[in-house]
N, CA, C and O atoms as a printed pandas DataFrame, in Angstrom:
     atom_number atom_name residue_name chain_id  residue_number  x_coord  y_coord  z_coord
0              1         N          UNK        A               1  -67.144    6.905  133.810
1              2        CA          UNK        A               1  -66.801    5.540  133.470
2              3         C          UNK        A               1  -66.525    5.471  131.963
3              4         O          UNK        A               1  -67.460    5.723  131.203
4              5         N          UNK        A               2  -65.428    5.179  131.508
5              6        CA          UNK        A               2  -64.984    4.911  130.341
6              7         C          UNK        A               2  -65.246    3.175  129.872
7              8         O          UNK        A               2  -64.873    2.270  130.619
8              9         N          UNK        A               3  -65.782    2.964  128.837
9             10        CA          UNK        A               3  -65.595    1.633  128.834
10            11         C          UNK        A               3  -65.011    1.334  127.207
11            12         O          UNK        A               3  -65.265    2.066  126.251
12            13         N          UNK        A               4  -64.270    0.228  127.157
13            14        CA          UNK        A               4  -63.493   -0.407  125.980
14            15         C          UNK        A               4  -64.644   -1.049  125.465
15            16         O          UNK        A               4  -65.554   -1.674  126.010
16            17         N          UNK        A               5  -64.240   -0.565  123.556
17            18        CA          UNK        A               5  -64.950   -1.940  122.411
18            19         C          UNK        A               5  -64.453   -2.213  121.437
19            20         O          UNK        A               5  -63.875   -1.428  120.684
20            21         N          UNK        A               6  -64.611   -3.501  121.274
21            22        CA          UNK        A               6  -63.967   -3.599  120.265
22            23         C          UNK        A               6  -64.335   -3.776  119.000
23            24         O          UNK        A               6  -65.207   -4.608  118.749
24            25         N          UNK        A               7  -63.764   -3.059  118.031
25            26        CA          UNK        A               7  -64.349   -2.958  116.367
26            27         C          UNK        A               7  -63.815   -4.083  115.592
27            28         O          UNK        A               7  -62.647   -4.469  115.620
28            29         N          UNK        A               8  -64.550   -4.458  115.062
29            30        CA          UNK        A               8  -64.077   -5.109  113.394
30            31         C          UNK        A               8  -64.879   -4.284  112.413
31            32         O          UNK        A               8  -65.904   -3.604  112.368
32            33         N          UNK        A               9  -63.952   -4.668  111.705
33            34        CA          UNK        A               9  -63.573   -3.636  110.126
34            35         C          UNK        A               9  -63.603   -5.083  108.929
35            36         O          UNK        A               9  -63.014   -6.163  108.935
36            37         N          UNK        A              10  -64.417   -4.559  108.149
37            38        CA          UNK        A              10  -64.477   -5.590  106.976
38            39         C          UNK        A              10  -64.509   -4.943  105.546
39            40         O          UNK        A              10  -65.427   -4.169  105.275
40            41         N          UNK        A              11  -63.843   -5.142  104.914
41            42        CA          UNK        A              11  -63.245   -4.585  102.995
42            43         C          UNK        A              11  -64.699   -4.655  102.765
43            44         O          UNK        A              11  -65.240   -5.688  103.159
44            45         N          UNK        A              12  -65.449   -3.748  102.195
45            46        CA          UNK        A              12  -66.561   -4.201  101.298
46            47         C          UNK        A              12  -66.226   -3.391   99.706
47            48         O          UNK        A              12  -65.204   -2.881   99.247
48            49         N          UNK        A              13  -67.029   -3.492   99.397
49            50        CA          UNK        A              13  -67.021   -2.803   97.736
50            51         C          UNK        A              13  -67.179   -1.248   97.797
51            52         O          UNK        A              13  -67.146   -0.763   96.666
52            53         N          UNK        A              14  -67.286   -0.641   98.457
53            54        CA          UNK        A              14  -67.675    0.649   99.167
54            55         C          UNK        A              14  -66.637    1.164  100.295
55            56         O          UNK        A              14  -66.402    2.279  100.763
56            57         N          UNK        A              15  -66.172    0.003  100.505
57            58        CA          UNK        A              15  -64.730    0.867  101.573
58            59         C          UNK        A              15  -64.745   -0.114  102.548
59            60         O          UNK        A              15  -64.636   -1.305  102.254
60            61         N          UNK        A              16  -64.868    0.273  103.658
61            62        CA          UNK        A              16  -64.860   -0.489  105.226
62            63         C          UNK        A              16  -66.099   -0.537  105.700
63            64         O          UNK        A              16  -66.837    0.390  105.364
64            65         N          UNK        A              17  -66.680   -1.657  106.633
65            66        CA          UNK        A              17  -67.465   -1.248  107.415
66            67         C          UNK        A              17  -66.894   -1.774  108.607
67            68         O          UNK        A              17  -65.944   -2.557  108.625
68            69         N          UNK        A              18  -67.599   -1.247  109.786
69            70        CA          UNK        A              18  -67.447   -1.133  110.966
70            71         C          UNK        A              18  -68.236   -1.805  111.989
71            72         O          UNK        A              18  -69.408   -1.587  111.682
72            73         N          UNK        A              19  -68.193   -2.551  113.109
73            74        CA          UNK        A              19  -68.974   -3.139  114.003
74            75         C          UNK        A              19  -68.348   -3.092  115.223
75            76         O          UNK        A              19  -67.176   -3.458  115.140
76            77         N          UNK        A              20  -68.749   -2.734  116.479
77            78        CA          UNK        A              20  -68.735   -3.777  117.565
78            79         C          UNK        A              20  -68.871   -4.666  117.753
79            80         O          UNK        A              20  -69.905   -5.221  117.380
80            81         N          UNK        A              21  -67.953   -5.291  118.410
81            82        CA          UNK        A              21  -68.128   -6.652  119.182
82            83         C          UNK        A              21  -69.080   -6.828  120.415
83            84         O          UNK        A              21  -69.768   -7.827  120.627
84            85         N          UNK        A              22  -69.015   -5.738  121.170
85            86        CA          UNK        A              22  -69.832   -5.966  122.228
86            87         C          UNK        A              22  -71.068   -5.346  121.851
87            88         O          UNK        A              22  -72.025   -5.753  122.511
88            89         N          UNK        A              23  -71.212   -4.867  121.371
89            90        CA          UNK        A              23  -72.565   -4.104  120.980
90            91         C          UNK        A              23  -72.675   -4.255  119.491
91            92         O          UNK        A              23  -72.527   -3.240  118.811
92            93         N          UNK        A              24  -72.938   -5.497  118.859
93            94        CA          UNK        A              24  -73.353   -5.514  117.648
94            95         C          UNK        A              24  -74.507   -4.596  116.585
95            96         O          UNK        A              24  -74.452   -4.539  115.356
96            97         N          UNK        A              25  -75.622   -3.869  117.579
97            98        CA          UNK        A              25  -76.489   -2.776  116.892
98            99         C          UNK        A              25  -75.625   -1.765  116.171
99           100         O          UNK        A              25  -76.026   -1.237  115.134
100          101         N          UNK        A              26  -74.558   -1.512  116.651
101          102        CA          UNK        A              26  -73.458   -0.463  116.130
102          103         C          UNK        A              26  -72.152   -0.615  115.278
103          104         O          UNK        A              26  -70.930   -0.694  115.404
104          105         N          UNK        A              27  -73.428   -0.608  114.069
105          106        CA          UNK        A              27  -72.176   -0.771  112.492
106          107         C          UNK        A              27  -72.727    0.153  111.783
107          108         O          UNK        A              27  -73.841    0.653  111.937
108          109         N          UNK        A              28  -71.895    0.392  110.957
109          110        CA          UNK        A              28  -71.661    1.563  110.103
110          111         C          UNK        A              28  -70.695    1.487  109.105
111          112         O          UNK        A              28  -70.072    0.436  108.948
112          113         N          UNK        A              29  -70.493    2.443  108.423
113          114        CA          UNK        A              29  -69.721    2.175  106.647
114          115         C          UNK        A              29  -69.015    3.311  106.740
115          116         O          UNK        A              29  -69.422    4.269  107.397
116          117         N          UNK        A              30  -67.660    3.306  105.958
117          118        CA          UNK        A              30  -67.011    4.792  105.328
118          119         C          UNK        A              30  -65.760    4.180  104.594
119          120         O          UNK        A              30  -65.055    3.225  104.922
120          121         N          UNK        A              31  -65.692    5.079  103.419
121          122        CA          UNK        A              31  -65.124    4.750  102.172
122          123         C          UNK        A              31  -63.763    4.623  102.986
123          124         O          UNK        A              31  -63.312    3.485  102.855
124          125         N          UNK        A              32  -63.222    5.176  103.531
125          126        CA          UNK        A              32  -61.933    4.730  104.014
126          127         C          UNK        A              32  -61.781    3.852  105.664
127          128         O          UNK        A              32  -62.824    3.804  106.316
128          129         N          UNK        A              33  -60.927    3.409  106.081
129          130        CA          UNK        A              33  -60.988    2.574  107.353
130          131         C          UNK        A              33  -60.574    4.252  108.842
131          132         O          UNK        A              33  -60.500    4.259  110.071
132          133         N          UNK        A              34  -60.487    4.882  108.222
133          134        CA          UNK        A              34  -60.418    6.318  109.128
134          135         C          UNK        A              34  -61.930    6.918  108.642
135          136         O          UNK        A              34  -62.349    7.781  109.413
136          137         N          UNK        A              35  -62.425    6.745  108.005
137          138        CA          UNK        A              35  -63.786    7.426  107.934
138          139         C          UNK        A              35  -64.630    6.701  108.695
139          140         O          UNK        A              35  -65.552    7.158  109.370
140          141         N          UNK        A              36  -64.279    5.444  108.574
141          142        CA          UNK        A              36  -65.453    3.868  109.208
142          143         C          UNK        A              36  -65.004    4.188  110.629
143          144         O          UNK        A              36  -65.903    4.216  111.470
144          145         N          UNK        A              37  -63.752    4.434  111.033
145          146        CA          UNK        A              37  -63.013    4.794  112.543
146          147         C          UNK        A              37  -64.354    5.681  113.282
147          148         O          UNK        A              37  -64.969    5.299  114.278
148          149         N          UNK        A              38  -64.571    6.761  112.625
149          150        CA          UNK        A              38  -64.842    8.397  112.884
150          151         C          UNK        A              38  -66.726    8.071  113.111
151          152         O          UNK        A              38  -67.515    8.319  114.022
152          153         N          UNK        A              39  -66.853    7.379  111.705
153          154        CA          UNK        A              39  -68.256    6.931  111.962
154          155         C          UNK        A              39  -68.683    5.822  113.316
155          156         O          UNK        A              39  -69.581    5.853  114.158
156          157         N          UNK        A              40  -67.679    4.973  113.068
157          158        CA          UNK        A              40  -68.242    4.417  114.276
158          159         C          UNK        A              40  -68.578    4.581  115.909
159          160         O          UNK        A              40  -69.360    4.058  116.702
160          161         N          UNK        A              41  -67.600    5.548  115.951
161          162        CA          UNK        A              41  -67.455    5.994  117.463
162          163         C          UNK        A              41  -68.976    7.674  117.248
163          164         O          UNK        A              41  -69.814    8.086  118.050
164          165         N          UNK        A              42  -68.720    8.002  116.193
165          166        CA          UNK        A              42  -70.823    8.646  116.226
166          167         C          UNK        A              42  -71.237    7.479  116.196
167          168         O          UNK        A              42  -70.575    7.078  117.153
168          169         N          UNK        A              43  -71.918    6.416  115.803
169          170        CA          UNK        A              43  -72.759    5.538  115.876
170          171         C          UNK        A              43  -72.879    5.495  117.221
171          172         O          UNK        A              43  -73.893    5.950  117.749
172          173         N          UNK        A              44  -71.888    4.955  117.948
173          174        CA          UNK        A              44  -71.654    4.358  119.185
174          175         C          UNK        A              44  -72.583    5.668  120.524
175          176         O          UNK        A              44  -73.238    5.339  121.512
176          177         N          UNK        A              45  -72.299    7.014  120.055
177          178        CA          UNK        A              45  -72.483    8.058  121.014
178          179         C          UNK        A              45  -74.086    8.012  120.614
179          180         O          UNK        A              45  -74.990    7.981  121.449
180          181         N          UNK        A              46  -74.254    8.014  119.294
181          182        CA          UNK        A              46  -75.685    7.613  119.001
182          183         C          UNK        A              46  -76.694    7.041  120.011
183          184         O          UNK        A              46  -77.581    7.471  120.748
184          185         N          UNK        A              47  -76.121    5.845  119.681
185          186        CA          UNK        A              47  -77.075    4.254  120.247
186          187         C          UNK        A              47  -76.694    4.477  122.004
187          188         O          UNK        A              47  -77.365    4.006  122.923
188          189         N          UNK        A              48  -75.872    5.031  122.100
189          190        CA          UNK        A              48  -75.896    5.184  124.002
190          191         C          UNK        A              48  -76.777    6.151  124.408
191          192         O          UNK        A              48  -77.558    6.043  125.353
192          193         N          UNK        A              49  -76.545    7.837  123.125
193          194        CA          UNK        A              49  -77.762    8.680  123.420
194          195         C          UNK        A              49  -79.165    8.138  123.519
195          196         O          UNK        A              49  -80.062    8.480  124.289
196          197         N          UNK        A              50  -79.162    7.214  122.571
197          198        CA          UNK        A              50  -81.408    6.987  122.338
198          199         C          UNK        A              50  -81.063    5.906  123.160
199          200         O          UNK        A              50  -81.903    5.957  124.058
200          201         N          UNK        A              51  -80.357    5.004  123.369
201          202        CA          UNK        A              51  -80.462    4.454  124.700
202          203         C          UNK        A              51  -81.100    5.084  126.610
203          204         O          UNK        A              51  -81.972    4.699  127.390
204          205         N          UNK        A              52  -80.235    5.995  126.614
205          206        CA          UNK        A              52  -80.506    6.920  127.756
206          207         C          UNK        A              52  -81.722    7.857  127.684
207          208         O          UNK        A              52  -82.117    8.317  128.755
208          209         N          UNK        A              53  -82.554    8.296  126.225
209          210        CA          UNK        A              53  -83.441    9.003  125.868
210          211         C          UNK        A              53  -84.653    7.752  126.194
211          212         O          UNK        A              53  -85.617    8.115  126.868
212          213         N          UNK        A              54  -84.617    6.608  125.825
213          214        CA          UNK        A              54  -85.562    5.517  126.246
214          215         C          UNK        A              54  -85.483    4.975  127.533
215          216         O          UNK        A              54  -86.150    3.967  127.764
216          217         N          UNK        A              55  -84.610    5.589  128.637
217          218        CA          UNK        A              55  -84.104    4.713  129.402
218          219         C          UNK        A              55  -84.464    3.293  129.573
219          220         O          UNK        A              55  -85.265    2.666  130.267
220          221         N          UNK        A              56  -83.730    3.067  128.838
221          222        CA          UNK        A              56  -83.424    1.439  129.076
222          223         C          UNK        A              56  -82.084    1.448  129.854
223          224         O          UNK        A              56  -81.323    2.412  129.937
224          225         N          UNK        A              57  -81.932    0.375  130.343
225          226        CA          UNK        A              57  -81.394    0.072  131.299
226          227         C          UNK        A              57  -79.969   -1.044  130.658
227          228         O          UNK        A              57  -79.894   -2.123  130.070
228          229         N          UNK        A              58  -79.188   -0.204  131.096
229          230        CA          UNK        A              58  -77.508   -1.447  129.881
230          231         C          UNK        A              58  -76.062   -0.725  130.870
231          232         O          UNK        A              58  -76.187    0.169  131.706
232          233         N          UNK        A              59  -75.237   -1.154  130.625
233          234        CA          UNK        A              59  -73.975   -0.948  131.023
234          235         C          UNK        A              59  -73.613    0.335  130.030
235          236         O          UNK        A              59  -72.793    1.154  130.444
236          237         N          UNK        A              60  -74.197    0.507  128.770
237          238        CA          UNK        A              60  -73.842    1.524  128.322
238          239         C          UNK        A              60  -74.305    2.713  128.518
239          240         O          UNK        A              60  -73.731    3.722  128.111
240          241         N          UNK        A              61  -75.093    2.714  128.986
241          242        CA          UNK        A              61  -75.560    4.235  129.761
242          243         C          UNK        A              61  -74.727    4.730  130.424
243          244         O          UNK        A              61  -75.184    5.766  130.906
244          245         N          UNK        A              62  -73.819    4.575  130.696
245          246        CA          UNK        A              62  -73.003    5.026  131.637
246          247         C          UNK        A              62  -71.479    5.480  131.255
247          248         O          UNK        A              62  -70.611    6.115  131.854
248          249         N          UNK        A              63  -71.589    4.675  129.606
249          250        CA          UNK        A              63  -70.642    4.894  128.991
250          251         C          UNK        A              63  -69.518    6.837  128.628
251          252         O          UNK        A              63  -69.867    8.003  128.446
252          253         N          UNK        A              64  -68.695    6.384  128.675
253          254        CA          UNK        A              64  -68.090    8.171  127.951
254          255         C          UNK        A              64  -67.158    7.161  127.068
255          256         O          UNK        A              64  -66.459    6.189  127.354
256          257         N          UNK        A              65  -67.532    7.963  125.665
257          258        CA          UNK        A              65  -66.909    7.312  124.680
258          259         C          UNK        A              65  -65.434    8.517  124.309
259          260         O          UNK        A              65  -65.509    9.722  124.065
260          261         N          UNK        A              66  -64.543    7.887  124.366
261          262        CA          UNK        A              66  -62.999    8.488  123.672
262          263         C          UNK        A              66  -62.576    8.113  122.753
263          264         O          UNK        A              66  -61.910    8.899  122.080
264          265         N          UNK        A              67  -62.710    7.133  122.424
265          266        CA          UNK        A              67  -61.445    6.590  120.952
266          267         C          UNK        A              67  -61.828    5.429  120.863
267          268         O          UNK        A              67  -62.092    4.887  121.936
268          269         N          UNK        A              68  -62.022    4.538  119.475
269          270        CA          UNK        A              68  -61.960    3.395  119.167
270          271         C          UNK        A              68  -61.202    3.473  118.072
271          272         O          UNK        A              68  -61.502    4.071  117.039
272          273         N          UNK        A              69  -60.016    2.749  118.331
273          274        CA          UNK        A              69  -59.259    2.148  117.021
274          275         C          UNK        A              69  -57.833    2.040  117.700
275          276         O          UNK        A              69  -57.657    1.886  118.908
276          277         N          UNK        A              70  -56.808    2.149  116.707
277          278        CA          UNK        A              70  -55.490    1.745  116.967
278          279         C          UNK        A              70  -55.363    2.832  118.034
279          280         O          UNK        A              70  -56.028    3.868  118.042
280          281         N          UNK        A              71  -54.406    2.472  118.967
281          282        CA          UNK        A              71  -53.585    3.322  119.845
282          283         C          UNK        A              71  -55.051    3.814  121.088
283          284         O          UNK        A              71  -54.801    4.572  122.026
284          285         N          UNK        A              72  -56.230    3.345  120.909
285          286        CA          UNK        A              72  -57.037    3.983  121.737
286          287         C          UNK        A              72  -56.248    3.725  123.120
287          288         O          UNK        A              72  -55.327    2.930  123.307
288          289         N          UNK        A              73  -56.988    4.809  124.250
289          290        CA          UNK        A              73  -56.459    4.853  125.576
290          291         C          UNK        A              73  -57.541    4.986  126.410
291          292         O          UNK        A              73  -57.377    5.050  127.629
C-alpha cells in the first residue's frame, strides 16, 4: 500500500522547512528545498518505523513510502 502526503515547505532563515499535512509530527529542515525534500521523506520512514516498533495502531503502518515532492508518482 502506497499512500500520498502532502508537504509544505516554508523559507526560514536557515533554508526550508518541511511538514506534512496529514501527519503533522513529521517536519524537518534543510538548507535547500531538495535537501528539506530528501529529509522529509527520512523523517516520514522514521515516524512509520517507531510507529510499527511501538505498535500503535494508524493507517501508516502500512505505509511504503516513494517520493514526496514535485512529479511524485
Amino acid at each position: 500500500m502506497t499512500n500520498s502526503y502532502t508537504a509544505v515547505y516554508s523559507r526560514i532563515s536557515s533554508g526550508y522547512m518541511g511538514q506534512l499535512v496529514e501527519w503533522p509530527e513529521v517536519v524537518t529542515e534543510g538548507k535547500t528545498m531538495e535537501e528539506c525534500r530528501a529529509m522529509l521523506v527520512d523523517a516520514l520512514k522514521e515516524m512509520i518505523e517507531a510507529y510499527r516498533q511501538q505498535g500503535k495502531t494508524s493507517l501508516h503502518n502500512r505505509a511504503s513510502v516513494r517520493r514526496i515532492g514535485r512529479g511524485a508518482q
